[in-house]
C-alpha positions as CSV (number, residue, x, y, z in Angstrom):
1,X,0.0,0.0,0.0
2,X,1.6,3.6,-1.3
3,X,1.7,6.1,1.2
4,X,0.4,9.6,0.9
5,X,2.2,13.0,2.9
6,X,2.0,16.7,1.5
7,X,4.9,19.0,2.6
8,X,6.5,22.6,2.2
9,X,9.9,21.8,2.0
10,X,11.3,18.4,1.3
11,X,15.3,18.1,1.9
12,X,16.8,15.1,-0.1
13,X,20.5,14.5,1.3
14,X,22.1,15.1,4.7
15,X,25.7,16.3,5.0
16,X,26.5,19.9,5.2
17,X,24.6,21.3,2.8
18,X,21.2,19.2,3.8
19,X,21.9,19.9,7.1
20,X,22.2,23.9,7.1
21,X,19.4,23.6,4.6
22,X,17.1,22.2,7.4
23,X,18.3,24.8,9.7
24,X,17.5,27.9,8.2
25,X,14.2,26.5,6.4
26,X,13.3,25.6,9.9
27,X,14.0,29.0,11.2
28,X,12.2,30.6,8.1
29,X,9.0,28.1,9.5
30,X,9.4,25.7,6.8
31,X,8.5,22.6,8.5
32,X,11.1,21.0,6.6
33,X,11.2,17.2,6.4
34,X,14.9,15.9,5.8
35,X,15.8,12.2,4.5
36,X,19.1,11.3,5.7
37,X,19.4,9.1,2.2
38,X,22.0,6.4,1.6
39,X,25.0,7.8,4.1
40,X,23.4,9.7,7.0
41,X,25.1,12.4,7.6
42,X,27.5,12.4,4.1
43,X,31.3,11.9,3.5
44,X,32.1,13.5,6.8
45,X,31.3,10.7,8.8
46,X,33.9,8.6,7.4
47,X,36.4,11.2,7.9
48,X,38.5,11.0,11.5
49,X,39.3,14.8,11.9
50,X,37.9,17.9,10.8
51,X,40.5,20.9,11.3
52,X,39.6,23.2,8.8
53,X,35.9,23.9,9.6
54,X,35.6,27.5,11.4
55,X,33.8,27.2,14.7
56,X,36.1,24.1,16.2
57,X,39.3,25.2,16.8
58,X,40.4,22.3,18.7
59,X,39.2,20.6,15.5
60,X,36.4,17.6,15.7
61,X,35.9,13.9,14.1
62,X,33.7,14.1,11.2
63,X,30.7,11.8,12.6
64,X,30.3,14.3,15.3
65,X,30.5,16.8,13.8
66,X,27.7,15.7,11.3
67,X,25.4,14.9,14.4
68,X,26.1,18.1,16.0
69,X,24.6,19.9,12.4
70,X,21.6,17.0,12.8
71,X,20.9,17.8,16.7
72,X,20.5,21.8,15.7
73,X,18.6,20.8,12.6
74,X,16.3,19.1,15.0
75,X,16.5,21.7,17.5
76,X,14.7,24.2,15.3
77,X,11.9,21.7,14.1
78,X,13.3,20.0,11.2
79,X,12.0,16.5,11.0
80,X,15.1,14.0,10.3
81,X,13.7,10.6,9.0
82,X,15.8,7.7,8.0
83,X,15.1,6.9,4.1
84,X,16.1,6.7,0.5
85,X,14.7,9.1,-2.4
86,X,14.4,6.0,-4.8
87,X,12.1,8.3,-7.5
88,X,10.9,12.2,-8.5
89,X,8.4,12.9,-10.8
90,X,9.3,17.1,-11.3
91,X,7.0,17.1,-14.4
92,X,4.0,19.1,-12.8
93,X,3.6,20.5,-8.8
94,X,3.6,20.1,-6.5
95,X,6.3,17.9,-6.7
96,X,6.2,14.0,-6.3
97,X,8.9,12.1,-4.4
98,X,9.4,8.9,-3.5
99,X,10.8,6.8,-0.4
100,X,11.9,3.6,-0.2
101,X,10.0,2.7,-3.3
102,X,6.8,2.8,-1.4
103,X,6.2,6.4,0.1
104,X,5.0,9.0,-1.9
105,X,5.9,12.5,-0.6
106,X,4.7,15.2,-2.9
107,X,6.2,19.1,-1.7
108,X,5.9,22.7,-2.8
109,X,9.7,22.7,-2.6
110,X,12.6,20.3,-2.7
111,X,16.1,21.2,-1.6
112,X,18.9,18.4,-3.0
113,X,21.5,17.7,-1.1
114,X,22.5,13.8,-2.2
115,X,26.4,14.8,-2.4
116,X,29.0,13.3,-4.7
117,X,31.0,9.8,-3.6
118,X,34.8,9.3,-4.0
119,X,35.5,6.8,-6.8
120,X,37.2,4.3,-4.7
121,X,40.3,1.2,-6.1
122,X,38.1,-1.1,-4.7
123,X,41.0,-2.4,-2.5
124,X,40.2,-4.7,0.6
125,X,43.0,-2.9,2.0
126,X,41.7,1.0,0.8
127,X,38.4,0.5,2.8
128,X,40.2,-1.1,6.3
129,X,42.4,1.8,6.4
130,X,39.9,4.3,5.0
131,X,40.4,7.3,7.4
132,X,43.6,5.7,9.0
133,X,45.5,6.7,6.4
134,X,43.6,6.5,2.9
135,X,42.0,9.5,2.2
136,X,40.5,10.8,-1.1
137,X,41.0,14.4,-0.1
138,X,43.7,16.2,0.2
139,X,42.6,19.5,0.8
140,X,40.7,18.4,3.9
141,X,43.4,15.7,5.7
142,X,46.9,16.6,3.6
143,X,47.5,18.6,6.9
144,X,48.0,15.8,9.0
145,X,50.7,14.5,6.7
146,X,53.5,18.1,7.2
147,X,56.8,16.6,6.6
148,X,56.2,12.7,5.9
149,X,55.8,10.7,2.4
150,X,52.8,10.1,1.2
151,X,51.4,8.5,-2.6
152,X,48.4,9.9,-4.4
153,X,47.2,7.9,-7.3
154,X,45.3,9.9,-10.2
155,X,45.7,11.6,-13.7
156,X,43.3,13.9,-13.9
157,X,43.4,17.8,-13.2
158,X,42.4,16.7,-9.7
159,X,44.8,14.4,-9.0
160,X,47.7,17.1,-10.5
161,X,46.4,20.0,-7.9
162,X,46.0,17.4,-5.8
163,X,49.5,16.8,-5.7
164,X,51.0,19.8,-6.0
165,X,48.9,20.7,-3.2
166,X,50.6,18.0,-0.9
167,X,53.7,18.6,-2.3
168,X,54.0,22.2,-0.3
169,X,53.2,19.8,3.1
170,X,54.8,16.6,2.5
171,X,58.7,16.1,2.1
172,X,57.7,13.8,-1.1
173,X,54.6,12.7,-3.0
174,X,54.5,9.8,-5.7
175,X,52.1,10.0,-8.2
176,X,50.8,6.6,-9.6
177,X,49.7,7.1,-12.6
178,X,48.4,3.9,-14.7
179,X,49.3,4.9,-18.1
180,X,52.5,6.4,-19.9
181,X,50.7,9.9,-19.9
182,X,48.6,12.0,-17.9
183,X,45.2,13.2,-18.6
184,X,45.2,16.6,-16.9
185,X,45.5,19.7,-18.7
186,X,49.1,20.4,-20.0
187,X,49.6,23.5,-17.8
188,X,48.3,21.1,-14.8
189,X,51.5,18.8,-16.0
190,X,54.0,21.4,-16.1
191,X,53.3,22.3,-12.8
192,X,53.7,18.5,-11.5
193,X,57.1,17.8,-13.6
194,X,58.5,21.2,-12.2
195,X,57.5,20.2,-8.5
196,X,61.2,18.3,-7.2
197,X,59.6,16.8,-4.3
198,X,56.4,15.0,-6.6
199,X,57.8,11.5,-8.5
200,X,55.7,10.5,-10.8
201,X,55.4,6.6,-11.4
202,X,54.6,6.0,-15.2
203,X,52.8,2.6,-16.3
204,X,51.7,1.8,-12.7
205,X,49.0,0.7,-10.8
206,X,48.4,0.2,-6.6
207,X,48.5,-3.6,-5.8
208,X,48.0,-3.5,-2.2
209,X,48.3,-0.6,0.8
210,X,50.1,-2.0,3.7
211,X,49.6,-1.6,7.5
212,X,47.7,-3.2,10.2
213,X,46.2,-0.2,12.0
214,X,47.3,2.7,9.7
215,X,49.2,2.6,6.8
216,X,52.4,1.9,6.5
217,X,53.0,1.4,2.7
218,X,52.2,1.3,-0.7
219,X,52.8,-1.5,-3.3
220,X,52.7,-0.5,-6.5
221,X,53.2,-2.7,-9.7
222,X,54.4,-1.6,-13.0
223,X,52.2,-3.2,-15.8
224,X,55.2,-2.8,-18.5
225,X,57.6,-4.8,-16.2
226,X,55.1,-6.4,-14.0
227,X,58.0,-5.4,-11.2
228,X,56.5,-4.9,-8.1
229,X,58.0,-2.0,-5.4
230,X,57.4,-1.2,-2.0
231,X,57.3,2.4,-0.9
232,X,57.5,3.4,2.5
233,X,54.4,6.2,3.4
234,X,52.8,7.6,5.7
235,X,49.2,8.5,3.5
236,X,47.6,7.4,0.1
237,X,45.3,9.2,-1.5
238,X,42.8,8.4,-3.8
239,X,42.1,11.0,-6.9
240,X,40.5,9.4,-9.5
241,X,37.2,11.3,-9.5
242,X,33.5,11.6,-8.1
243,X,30.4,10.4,-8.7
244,X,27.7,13.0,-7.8
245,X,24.3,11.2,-6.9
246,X,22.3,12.2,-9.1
247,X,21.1,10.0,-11.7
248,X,17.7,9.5,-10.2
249,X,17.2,13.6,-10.8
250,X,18.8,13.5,-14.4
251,X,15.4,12.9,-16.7
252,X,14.2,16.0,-15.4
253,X,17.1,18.5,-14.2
254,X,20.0,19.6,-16.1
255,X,23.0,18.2,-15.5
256,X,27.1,18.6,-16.6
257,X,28.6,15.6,-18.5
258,X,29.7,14.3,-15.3
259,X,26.0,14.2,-13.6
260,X,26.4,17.3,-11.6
261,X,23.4,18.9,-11.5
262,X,23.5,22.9,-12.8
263,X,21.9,25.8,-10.6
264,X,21.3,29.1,-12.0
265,X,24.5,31.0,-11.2
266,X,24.5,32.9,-8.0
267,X,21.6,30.9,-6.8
268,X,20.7,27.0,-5.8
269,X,18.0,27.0,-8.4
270,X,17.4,24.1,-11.0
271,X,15.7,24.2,-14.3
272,X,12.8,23.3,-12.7
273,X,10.7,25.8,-10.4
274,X,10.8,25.2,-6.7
275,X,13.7,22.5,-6.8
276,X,17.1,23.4,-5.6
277,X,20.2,21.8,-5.4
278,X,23.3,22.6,-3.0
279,X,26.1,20.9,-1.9
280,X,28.4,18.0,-3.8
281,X,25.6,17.2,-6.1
282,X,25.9,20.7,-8.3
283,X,29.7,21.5,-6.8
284,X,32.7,19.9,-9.0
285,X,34.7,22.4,-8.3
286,X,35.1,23.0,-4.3
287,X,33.8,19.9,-2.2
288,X,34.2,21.1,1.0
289,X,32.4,21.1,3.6
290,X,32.0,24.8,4.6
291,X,31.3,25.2,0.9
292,X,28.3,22.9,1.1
293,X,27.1,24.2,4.0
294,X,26.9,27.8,2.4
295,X,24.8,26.6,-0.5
296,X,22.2,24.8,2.1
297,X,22.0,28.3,3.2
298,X,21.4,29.5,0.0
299,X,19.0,26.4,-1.0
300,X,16.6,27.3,2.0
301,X,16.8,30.9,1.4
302,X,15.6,30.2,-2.2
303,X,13.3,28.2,-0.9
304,X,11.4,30.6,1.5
305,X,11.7,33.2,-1.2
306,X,10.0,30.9,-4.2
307,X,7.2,29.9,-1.3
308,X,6.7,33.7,-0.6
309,X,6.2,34.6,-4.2
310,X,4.3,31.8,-5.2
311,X,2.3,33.0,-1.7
312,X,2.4,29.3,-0.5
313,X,1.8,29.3,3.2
């Protein structure tokens, strides 16, 4: 039996972004209802520490920090549910979404905040020491890695800032790179082959991360020689892309040729009236944290300002 609800604001996606979302539409008396989706509370809560987010100087572990956003969301009235968008129908209003295949929620407004996930090896070794070690930012944790050897595996233009990036923290950074060539842009090369402290390791792949508890190592196997090396570090990090979740929204919203959803610049807004996206899902560019949680702002302030004009109260 399909079940029936009617609300203001629907919030798709926690995280960041979902979270502030919920907090200012619940202080703009949005009633909002939030599903948590797939990963309750987003990437954060598989990252140990947080250091660069303003407000915790002492800096703070990522799941706590995720249910400290959910507690305020819920403070202010936001309802947090457990659930899955699994369907949208955005072809006429209000809109129709629905959870866990079974409930159908239709809403005046919809704020998307469903994130991106990292492209992962697929290592057994990768997910054990995921956040002891294996990272797939280096923005957010390079910092804990000042002065030590780390590898970073990637061709991309991510994967060359990337690098670069750790190379003004770490006293060296190899960068496995599977082919003979790079795929990032040729300025993004130059920068990497002028960088003394960044090895790049042609015609190589990552055969196994070592370490019990954190890691330790990195074995890496050249697919010309088939020789396989050992290389003492300290972090590995993963840059091989994203995957913004987002296909269930693509037959209706507009979306880049890597799925992330586009907003109207300078605003959250969609192609379609009354849906908004913010956060990871619509952000290639930034993906962090205090990013997403400005464009939850700016989702729920769109939101109350649609509602007003359309004089839904």
């Amino acid at each position: 039996m399909t079940e029936n609800e009617h609300v203001r604001c629907l919030i798709i996606g926690s995280g960041p972004a979902g979270y502030t979302a919920a907090i200012y539409a619940s202080r703009a008396n949005l009633k909002p209802v939030l599903y948590q989706g797939l990963q309750p509370g987003g990437q954060l809560t598989i990252t140990n520490d947080v250091e660069n987010y303003p407000g915790y100087p002492d800096g703070i572990n990522g799941p706590q920090m995720m249910e400290d956003f959910k507690r305020q969301a819920e403070r202010f009235g936001t309802d947090v549910r457990y659930g899955i968008a699994t369907d949208v129908d955005f072809s006429r209003k209000p809109h129709k979404v629905t959870i866990d295949d079974h409930k159908v929620i239709t809403a005046d407004t919809v704020i998307i905040s469903t994130g991106a996930s990292a492209k992962w090896l697929g290592l057994e070794s990768e997910a054990r020491l995921n956040g002891n070690g294996v990272s797939a930012c280096a923005v957010c944790d390079g910092f804990f890695y000042r002065g030590q050897e780390v590898a970073i595996v990637g061709a991309g233009d991510t994967a060359a800032e990337e690098a670069t990036y750790l190379s003004n923290l770490c006293s060296k950074v190899y960068m496995i790179v599977r082919r003979h060539e790079m795929k990032a842009s040729i300025i993004m090369q130059e920068r990497v082959k002028k960088t003394p402290n960044i090895e790049i390791l042609w015609n190589t792949v990552t055969d196994e991360i070592l370490g019990n508890e954190v890691v330790e190592a990195v074995r890496v196997k050249n697919i010309v020689t088939n020789e396989l090396r050992e290389i003492p570090v300290s972090g590995f990090f993963v840059a091989i892309g994203h995957q913004p979740n987002s296909d269930i929204f693509k037959k209706y919203l507009k979306h880049d040729e890597n799925g992330y959803l586009r907003t109207i610049p300078g605003t959250s807004q969609t192609n379609v009236d009354g849906v908004f996206a913010c956060g990871d899902v619509q952000d290639f560019m930034y993906r962090q944290a205090v990013t997403a949680a400005g464009s939850g702002c700016m989702a729920a302030l769109d939101a109350e300002r649609y509602l007003a004009a359309q004089g839904i109260h």
